[in-house]
LODRENMI-499371 format. One record per residue: residue number from 1; residue in three letters; z, y, x of N, C-alpha, C, O in turn. Coordinates in Angstrom, 3 decimals, decimal comma. Atoms other than C-alpha are relative to their C-alpha. Layout:
N
> NUM  ALA  Z  Y  X  Z  Y  X  Z  Y  X  Z  Y  X
...
END
This chain:
102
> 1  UNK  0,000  -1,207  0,815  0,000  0,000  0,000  0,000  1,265  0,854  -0,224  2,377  0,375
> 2  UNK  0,073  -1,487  -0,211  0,247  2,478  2,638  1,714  0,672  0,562  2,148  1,301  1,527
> 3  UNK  -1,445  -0,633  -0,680  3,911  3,228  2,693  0,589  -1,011  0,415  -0,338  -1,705  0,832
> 4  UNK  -1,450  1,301  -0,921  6,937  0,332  4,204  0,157  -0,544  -1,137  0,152  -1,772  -1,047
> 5  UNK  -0,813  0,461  1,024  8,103  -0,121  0,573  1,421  0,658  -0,213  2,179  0,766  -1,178
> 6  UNK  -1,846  -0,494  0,117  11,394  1,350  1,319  0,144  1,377  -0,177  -0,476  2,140  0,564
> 7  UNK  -0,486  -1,662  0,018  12,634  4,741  0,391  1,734  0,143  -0,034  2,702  -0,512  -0,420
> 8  UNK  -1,711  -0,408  -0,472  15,871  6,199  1,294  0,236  1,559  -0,807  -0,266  2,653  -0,553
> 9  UNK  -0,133  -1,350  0,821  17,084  8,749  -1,255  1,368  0,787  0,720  2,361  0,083  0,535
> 10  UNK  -0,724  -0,333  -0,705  19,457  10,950  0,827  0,359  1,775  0,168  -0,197  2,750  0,676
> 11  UNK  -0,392  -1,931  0,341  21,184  14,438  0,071  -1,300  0,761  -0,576  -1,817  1,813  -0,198
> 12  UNK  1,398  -0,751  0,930  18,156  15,136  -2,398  -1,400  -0,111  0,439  -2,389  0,187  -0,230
> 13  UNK  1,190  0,352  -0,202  15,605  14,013  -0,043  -0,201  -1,569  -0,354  0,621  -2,486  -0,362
> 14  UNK  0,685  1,419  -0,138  13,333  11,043  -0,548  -0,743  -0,291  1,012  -1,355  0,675  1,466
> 15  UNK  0,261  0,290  -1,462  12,123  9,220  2,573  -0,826  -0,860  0,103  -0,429  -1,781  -0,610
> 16  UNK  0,874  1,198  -0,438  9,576  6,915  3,536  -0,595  -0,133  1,351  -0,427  0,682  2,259
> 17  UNK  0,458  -0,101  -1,228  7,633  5,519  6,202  -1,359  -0,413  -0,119  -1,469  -1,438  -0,792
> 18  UNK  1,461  -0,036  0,412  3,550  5,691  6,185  -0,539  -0,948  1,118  0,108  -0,952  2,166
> 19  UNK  0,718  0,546  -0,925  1,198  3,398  8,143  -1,122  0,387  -0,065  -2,031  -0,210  -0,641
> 20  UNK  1,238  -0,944  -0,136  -1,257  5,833  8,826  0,867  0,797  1,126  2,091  0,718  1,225
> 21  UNK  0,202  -0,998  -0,680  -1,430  8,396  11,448  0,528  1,594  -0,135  -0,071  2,194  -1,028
> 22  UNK  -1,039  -1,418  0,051  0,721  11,872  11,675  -1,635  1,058  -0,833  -1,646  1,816  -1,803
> 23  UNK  1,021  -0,866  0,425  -2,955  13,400  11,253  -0,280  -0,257  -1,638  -0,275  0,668  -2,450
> 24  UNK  0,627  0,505  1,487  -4,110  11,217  7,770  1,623  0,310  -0,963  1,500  0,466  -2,177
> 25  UNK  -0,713  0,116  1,117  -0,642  11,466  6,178  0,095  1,978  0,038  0,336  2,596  -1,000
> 26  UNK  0,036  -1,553  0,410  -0,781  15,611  6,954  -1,110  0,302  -1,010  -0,917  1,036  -1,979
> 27  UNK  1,229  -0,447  1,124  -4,111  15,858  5,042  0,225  -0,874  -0,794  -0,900  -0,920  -1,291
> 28  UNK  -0,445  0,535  1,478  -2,834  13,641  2,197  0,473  0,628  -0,587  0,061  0,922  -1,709
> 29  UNK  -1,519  -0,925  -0,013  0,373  15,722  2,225  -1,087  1,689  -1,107  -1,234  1,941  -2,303
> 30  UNK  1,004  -0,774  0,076  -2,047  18,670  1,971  -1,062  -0,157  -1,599  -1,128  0,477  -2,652
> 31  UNK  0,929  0,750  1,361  -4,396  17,145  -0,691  0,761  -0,359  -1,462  0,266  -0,365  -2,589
> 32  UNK  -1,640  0,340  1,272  -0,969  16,225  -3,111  0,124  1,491  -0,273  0,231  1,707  -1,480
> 33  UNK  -0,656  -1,200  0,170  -0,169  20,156  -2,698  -1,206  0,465  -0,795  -1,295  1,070  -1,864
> 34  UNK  1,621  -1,133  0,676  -3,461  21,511  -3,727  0,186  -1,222  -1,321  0,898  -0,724  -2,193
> 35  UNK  -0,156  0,800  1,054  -3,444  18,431  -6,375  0,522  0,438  -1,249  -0,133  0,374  -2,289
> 36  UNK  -1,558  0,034  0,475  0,020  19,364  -8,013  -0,410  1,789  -0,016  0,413  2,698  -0,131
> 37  UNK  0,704  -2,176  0,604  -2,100  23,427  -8,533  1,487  0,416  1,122  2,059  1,436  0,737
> 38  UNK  -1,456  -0,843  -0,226  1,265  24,246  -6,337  -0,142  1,464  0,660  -1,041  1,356  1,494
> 39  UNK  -0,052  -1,622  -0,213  1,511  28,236  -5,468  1,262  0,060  1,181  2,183  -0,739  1,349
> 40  UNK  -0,711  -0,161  -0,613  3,109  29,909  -2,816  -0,014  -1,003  1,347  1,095  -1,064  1,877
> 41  UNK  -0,234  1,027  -0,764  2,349  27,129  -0,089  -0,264  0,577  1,404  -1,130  1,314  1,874
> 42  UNK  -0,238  -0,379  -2,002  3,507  27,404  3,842  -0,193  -1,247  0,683  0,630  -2,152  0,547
> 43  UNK  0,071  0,761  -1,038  2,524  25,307  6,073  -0,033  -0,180  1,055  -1,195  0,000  1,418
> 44  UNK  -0,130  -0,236  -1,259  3,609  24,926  9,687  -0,144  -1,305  0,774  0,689  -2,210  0,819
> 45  UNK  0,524  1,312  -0,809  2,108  22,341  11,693  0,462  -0,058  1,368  0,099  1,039  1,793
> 46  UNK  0,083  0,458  -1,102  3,083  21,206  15,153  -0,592  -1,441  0,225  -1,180  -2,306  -0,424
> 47  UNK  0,896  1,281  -0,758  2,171  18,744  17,678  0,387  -1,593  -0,691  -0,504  -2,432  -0,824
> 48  UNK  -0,451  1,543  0,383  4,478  15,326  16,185  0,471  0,109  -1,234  0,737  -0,869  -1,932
> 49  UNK  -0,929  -0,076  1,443  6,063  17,131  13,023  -0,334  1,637  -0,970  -0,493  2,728  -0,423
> 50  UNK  0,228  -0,917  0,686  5,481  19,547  10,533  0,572  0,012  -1,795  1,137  -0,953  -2,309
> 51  UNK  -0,528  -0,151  1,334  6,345  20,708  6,847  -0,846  1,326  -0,798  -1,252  2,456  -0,528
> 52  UNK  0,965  -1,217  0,629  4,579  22,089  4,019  0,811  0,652  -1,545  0,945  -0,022  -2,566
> 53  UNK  -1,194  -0,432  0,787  6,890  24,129  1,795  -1,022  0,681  -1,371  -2,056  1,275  -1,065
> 54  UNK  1,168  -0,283  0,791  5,098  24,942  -1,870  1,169  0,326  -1,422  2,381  0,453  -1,251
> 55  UNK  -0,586  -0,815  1,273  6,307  26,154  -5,647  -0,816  -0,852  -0,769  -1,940  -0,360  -0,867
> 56  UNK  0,371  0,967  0,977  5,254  22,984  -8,126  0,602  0,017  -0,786  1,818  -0,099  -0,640
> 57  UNK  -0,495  -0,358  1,766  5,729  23,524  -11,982  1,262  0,446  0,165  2,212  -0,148  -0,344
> 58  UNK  -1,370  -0,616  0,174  8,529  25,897  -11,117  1,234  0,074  1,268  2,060  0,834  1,773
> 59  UNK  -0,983  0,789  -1,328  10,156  23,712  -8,435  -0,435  0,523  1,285  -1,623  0,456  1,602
> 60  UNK  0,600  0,300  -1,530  10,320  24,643  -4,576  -0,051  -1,315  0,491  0,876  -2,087  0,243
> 61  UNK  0,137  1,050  -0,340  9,156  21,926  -3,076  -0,119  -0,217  1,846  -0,839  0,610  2,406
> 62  UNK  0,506  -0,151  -1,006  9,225  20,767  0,687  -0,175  -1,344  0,424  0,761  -2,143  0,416
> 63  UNK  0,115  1,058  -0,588  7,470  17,993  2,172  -0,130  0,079  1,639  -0,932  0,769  2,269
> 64  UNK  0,128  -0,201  -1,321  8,363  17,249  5,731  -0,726  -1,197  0,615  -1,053  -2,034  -0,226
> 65  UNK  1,302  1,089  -0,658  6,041  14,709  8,126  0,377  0,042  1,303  0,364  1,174  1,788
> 66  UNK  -0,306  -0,128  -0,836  7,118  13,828  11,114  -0,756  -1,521  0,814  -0,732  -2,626  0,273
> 67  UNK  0,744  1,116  -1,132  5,231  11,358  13,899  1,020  -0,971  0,573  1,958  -0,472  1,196
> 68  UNK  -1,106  0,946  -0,169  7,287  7,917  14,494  -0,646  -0,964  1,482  -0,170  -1,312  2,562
> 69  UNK  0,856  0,796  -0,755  4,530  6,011  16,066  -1,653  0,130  0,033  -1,913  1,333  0,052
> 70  UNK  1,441  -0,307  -0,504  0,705  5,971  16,611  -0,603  -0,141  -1,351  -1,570  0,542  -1,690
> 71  UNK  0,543  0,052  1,036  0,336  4,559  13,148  0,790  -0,138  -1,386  0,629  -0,618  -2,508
> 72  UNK  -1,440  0,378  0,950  3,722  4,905  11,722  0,135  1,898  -0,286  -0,286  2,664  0,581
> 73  UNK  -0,089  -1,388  0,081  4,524  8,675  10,162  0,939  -0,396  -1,775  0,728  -1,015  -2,818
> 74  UNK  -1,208  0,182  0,867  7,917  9,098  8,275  -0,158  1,666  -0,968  -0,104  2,717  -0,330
> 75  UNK  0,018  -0,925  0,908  7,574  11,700  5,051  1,729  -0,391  -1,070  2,437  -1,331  -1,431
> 76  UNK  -1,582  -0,384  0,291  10,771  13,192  3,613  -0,854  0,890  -1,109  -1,920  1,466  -0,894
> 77  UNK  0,681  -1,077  0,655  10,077  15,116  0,447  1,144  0,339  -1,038  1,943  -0,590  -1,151
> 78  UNK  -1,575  -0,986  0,432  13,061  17,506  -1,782  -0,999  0,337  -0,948  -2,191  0,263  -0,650
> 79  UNK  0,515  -0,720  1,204  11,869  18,862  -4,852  1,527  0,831  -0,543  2,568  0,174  -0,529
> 80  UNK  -0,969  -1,156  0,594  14,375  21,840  -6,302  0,734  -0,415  0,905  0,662  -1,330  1,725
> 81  UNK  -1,051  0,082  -1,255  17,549  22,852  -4,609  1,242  -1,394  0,050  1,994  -1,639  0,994
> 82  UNK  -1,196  1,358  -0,434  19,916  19,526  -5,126  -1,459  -1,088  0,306  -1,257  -1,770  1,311
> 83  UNK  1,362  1,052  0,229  16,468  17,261  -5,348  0,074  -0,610  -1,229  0,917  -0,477  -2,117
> 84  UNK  0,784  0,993  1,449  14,786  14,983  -7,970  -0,604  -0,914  0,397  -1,817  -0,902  0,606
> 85  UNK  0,254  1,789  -0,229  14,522  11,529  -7,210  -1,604  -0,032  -0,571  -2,371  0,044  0,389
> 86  UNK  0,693  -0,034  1,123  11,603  11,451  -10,035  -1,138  0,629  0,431  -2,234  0,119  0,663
> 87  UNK  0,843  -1,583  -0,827  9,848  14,426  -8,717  -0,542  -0,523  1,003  -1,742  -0,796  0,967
> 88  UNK  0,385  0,343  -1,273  9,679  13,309  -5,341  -0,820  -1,374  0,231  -1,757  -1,673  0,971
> 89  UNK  1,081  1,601  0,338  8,446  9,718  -6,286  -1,242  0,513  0,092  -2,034  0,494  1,034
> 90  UNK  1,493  -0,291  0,357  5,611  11,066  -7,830  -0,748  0,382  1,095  -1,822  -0,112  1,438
> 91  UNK  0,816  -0,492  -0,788  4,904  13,208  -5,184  -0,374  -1,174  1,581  -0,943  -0,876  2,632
> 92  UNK  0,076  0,712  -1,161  4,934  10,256  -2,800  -1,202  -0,649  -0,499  -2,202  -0,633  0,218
> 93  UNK  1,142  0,724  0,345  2,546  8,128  -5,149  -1,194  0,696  -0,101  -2,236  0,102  -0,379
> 94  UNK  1,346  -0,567  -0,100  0,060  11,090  -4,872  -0,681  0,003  1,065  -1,898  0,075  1,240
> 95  UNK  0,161  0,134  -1,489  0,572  10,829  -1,201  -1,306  -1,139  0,412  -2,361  -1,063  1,042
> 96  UNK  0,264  1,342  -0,148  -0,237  7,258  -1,404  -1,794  -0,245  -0,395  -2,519  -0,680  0,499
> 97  UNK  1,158  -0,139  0,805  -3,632  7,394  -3,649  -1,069  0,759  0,837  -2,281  0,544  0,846
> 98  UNK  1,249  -1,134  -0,541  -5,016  10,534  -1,333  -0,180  -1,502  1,078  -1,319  -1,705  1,499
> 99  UNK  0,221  0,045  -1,565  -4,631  8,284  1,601  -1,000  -1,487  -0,480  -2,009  -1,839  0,132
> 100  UNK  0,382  1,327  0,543  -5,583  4,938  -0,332  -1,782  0,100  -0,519  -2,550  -0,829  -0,767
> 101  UNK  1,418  -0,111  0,354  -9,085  6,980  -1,247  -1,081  -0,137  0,959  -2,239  -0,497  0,748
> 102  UNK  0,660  -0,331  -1,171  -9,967  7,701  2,556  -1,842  1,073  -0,538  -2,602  1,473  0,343
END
């Protein structure tokens, strides 16, 4: 499928781990934001980790992406200020779909 299977719900973030590439899960990441119409979106890229901070139906939203391994890339994603389990799912299974279209 794309992600480990496992998510770690943790002080409002949701967590996973991608088997894809730091590059393919940023332009998924990317592709979910524009998806999800979200407004207001920042995005700050570095070399192994980055985060793209956005305003979805109301909600701030921030998905972070960080480089584990060559084909391993761990996404963390918070929706509003305590989080939303629910929220953040979704936004993982949109993750999943961009990357699953190539």
């Amino acid at each position: 499928t794309g992600a480990t299977g496992t998510f770690f719900y943790v002080n409002g973030n949701l967590k996973t781990d991608y088997h894809y590439s730091f590059e393919k899960v940023w332009s998924a990441s990317e592709k979910t934001v524009a998806y999800m119409n979200a407004v207001d979106v920042i995005p700050v890229k570095e070399i192994s980790k980055g985060a793209i901070d956005a305003v979805i139906e109301g909600e701030k939203v921030t998905i972070s992406i960080e480089y584990k391994a060559k084909d391993l890339t761990t996404v963390s994603i918070r929706v509003g200020i305590l989080g939303n389990k629910l929220a953040s799912q979704r936004l993982h299974d949109t993750i999943v779909d961009s990357l699953l279209k190539k």
